[in-house]
N, C-alpha and C positions, 0 to 999 in steps of 0.2 A: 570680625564677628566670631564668639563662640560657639563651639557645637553645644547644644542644649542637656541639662543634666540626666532627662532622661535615655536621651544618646549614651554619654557616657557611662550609664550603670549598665544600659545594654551591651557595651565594648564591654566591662570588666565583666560583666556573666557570662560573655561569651570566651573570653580568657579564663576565669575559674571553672568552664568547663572544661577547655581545654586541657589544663591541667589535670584535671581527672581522669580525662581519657588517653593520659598520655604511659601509662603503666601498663602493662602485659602486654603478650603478641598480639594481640587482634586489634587493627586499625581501623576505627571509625569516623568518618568524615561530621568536622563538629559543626553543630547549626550557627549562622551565621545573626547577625545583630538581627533585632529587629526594626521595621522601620518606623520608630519611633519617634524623628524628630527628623528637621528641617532643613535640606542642604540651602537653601534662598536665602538670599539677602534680601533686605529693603534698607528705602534712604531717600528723600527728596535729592540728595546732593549727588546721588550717583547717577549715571547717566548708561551705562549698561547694570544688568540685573541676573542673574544666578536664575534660573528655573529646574524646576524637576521634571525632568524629562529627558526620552531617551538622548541615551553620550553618545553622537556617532565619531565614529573612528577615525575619519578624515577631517579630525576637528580644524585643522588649517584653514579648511576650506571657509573657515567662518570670518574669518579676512579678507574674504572677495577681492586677493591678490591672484592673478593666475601666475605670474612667476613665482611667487609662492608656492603654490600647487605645484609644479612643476619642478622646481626644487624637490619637493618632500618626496615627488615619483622617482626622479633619477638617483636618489638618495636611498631610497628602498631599492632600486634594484641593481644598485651598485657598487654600495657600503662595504670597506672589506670586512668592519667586524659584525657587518649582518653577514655574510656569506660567514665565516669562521663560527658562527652561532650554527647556524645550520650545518656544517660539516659537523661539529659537537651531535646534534641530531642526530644525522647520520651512523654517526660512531655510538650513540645508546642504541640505535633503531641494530645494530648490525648483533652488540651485546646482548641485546633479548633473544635475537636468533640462537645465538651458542649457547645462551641459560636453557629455552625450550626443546635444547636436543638432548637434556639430560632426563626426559621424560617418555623421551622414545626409544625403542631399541635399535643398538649399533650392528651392522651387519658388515663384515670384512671379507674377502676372497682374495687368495695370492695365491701364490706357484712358485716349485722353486725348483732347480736339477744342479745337481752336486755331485762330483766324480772323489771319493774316500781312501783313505788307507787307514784303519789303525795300526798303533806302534805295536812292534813287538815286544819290546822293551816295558813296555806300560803293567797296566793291569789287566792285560791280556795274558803276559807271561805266567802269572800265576796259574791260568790253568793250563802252563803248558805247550800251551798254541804260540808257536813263535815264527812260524810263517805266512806272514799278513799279504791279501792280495787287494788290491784295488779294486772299487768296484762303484759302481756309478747309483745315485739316489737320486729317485724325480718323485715330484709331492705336489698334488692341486686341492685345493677344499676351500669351505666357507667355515666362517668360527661366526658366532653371533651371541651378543652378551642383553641382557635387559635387568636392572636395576630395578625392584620391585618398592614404589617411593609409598613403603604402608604409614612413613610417620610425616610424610609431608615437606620434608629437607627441598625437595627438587622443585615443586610447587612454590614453595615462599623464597626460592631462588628466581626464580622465575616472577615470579609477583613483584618482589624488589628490583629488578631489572628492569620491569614494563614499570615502575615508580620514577624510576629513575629516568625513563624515556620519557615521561612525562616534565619531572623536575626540567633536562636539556629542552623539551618544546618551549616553556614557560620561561625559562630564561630567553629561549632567543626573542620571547615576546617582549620581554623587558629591554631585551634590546633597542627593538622596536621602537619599542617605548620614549624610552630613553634619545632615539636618533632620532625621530620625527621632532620633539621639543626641542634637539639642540640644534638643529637645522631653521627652525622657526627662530629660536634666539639669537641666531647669529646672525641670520636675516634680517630679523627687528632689530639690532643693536646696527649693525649696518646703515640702514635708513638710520637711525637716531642721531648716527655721526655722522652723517652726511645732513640731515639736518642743521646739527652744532654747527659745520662747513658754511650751511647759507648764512646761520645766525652771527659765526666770526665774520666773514665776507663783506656783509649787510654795515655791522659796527664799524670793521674796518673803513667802509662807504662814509658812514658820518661821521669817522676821528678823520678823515680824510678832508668832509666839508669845515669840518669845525677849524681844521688846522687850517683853510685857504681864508675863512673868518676872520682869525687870530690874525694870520698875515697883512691880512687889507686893513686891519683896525691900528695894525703896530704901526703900518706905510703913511696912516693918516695922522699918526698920532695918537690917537687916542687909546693904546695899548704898549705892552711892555713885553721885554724881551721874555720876561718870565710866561706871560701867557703861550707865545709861539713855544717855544723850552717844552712846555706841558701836554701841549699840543699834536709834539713829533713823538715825546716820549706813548703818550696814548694813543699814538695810532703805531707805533713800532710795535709795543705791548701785543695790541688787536692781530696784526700781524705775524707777529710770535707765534700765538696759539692755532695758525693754520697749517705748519706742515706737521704738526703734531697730530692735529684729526688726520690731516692726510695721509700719516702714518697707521693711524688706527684703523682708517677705512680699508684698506691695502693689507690688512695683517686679519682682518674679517672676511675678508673677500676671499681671501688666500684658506682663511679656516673651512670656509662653506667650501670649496674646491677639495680639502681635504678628504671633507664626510663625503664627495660624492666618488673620492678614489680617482682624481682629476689633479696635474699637474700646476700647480702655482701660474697664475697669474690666466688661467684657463675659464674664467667666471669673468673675466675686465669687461668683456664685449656687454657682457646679458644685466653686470652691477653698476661700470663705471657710470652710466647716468643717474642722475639722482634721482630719485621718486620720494612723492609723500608717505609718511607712516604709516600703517593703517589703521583706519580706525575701530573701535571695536564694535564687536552686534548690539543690539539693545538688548538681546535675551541670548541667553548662554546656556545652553543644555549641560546639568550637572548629572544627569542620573537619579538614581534613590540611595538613600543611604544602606539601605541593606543588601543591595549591589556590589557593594564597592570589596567587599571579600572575593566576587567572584567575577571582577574586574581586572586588579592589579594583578598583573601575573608574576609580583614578585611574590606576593602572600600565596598563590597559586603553587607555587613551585617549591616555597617552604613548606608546603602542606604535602608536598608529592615527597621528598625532601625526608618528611616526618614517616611516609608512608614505608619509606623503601628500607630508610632504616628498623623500622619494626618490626617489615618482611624480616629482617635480619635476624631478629631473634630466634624465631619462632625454625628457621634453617641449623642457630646454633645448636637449640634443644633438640632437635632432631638428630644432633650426634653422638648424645648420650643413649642412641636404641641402635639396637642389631640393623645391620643393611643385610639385606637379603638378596643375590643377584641368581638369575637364570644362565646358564651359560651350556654352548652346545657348539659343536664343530661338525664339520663332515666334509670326507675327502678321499683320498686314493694314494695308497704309496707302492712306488716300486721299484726294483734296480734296474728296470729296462723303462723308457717312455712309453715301448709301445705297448707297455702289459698294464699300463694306466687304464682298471675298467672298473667293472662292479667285482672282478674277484678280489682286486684289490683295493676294494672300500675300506675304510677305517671311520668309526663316527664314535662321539664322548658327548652326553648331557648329564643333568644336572645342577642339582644347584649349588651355590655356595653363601658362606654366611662371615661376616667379619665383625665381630663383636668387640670392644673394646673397654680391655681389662685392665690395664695400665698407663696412662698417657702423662703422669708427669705432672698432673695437674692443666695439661693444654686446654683440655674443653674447657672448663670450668672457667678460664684465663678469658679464652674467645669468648664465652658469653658474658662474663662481667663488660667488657671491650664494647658487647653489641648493645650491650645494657647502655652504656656508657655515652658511646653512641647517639641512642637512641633518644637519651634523654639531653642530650643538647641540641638535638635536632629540633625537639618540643619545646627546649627557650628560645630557640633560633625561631620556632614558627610564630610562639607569644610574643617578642620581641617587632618580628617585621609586622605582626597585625597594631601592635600599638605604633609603631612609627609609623607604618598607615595615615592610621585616625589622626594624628599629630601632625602630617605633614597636608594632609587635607583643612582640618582646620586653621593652620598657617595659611595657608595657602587662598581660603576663603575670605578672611580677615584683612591680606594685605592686598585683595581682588578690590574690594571697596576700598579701605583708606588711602592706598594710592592712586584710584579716583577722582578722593576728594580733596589732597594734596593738590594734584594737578587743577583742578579747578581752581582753585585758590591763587595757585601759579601763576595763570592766565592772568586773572585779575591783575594782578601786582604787574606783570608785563604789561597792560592796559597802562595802566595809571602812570607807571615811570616813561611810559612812552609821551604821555600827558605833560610830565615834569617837565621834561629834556625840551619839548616843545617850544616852553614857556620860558626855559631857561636860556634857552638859544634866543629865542624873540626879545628877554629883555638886554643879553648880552649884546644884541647887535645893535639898541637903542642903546648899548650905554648904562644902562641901569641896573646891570648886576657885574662882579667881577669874571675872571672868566674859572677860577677857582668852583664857582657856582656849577657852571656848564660841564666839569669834570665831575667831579662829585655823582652827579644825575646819570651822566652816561655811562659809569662804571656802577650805578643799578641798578640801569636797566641793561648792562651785559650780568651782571650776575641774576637777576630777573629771568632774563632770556633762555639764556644757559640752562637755569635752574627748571623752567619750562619745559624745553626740549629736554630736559632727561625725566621729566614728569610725564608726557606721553609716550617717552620710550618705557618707562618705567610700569606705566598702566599695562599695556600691550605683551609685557613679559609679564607681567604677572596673570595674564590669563595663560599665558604657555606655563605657565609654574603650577596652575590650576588643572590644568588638563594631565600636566605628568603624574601631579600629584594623585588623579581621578582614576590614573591607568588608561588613560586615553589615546590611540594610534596603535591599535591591535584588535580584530575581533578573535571570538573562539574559532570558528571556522577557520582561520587561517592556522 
């Protein structure tokens, strides 16, 4: 299915404005599509269905597997690269701290005592004085300095900081994201190949009858070595293709052990039994379309992304104006400790000012930089919103068609299962050769086969739907 045209002029107006708003310092959060058209499918041939309505976040759970569920929990709380998201967290959460102490004033106290001689020799001699006595220096005070931010520099430091804390949340959600559908995938791919396991198994079963067939009919006569020949080679074939999935099932089992940060072969107990696929809801909560910006927290994070670099500017401009700072000490000096009192106070205020008359061209450098910056940030945001809309509309499209591939699939497994029937029954009267009986059972193994990866194929592509949705994160979190 396509997203509908008036969808799409709603994505590009909302990209042409972004674009607009993407030029001087002051960052404006741009309005999001409208909802203008239709995340639902219809189809007599499909048999689950797209609704709009609320996405919940534990979309797994719509597989009414509880190993499943349970999967997706141990996976969330013990993923290494969900915890290494979260330290990133950490590490901006710690960042805005040190940007918002440049808004406060810094206040210092030390002490110090120091036993002195100067040189005679020095530039003492000059006046003469050439016998220098030792003599002891002791010093306590406060020095306290505050930065007066009248152009904003420390603010839009500060601003971009707490952007950028944002951007690290937003990615760990993608994370998220990201690890709950790959967790379901490898789950679902799992079950599929353990399926394929029963479907080789099963075939194996009839090249196995067909070949004891072959044998009784050659012992009576009425067959030929060639049938038996055909017989062993199609049931060696059938056979072949087992320790192959066995291998695949083993290298999936092994992968879900990974995401949950678990040792190889630590999943055999809770996977090695087979279970059936599951199968999907009849209704599938998609959301609203004009959600889905404040949804995916990867476009979430580009937008933060955008925010902090623009904070950026607006810090660089602010280096082109006088800094103006307060600074003031007070303290006590004296050659003995214990004459350390109010007579010997010493205290210094005032302000100071550093204006900046010559740099070489550097401001000028750093703000073209932040410019620069600033505006790949704003492709980078345009960029993930349309790969968005593109990966949701794929995503909707092959939600149905592989569906109704799989239905069709079925059928055809029906029907060759009908052939083989038929084809066995006359072979064993005689009536057909056994060239016939081969022919049929290698289509309904590829029939079969082709099945079993048509409902694995359905079931991933609702997990390709949900990723694509930004599904398996709320805001709250």
């Amino acid at each position: 299915m396509s997203l509908s045209f008036p969808l799409r002029a709603g994505v590009l107006a909302c990209l042409f404005a972004l674009s607009a708003c993407t030029l001087g310092p002051d960052f404006h959060r741009p309005e999001s599509a409208p909802a203008v058209a239709s995340f639902a499918t219809a189809g007599a041939a499909v048999s689950s269905h797209t609704v709009e309505q609320a996405l919940d976040a534990s979309w797994w759970k719509l597989f009414q597997d509880p190993l499943l569920v349970e999967l997706e929990r141990e996976a969330i709380d013990a993923n290494l690269d969900l915890q290494a998201a979260a330290a990133r967290v950490a590490q901006s959460r710690a960042a805005l701290q040190v940007s918002g102490a440049a808004l406060l004033p810094s206040v210092d106290a030390g002490a110090s005592y120091a036993r002195q001689r100067a040189s005679g020799k020095g530039t003492n001699a000059l006046s003469g004085a050439t016998d220098q006595h030792a003599f002891n220096l002791s010093q306590a005070g406060v020095d306290a300095s505050w930065e007066l931010d009248l152009w904003g520099r420390a603010r839009r430091l500060q601003e971009s900081s707490a952007a950028q804390l944002e951007a690290a949340g937003f990615d760990a959600a993608a994370m998220r994201v990201s690890l709950t559908a790959e967790v379901a995938r490898v789950y679902l791919e799992l079950r599929g190949v353990q399926n394929d396991l029963r479907v080789a198994r099963s075939n194996s079963e009839i090249a196995a009858k067909s070949l004891h067939v072959a044998e009784r009919r050659r012992s009576q006569g009425v067959a030929t070595a060639f049938d038996t020949s055909v017989a062993r080679a199609q049931l060696a074939s059938f056979e072949a293709a087992i320790p192959e999935l066995e291998a695949r099932a083993d290298a999936l089992s092994n992968a879900l052990a990974l995401l949950l940060a678990k040792p190889p072969r630590a999943l055999d107990a809770q996977l090695g039994e087979a279970a059936e696929l599951p199968g999907l809801p009849a209704r599938v909560p998609v959301g609203l379309p004009s959600e889905l910006a404040h949804r995916r927290p990867d476009i979430l994070g580009a937008e933060s992304r955008l925010h902090a670099a623009t904070a950026q500017i607006g810090a660089a401009q602010a280096d082109f104006y006088p800094r103006i700072s307060l600074t003031g000490s007070l303290g006590a000096q004296a050659l003995s400790f214990s004459d350390l009192g109010w007579g010997a106070r010493q205290f210094a205020i005032g302000p100071s000012l550093h204006l900046p008359v010559f740099e070489g061209g550097r401001l000028k450098g750093e703000l073209a930089l932040t410019e620069a910056r600033q505006q790949e940030a704003a492709i980078a945001y345009r960029q993930t919103v349309l790969k968005a809309w593109h990966e949701v509309d794929n995503a909707l499209s092959s939600y149905r068609r592989v569906q109704q591939r799989a239905a069709q699939l079925d059928v055809a497994v029906l029907e060759n299962r009908r052939a083989l029937t038929h084809a066995e029954r006359r072979y064993a009267q005689g009536a057909a050769d056994y060239l016939t009986v081969l022919v049929t059972q290698q289509r309904l193994l590829d029939s079969e086969n082709a099945a079993s990866r048509g409902r694995t194929d359905t079931a991933l592509a609702m997990v390709a739907l949900y990723k694509a949705l930004g599904g398996g994160w709320e805001a709250a979190q």
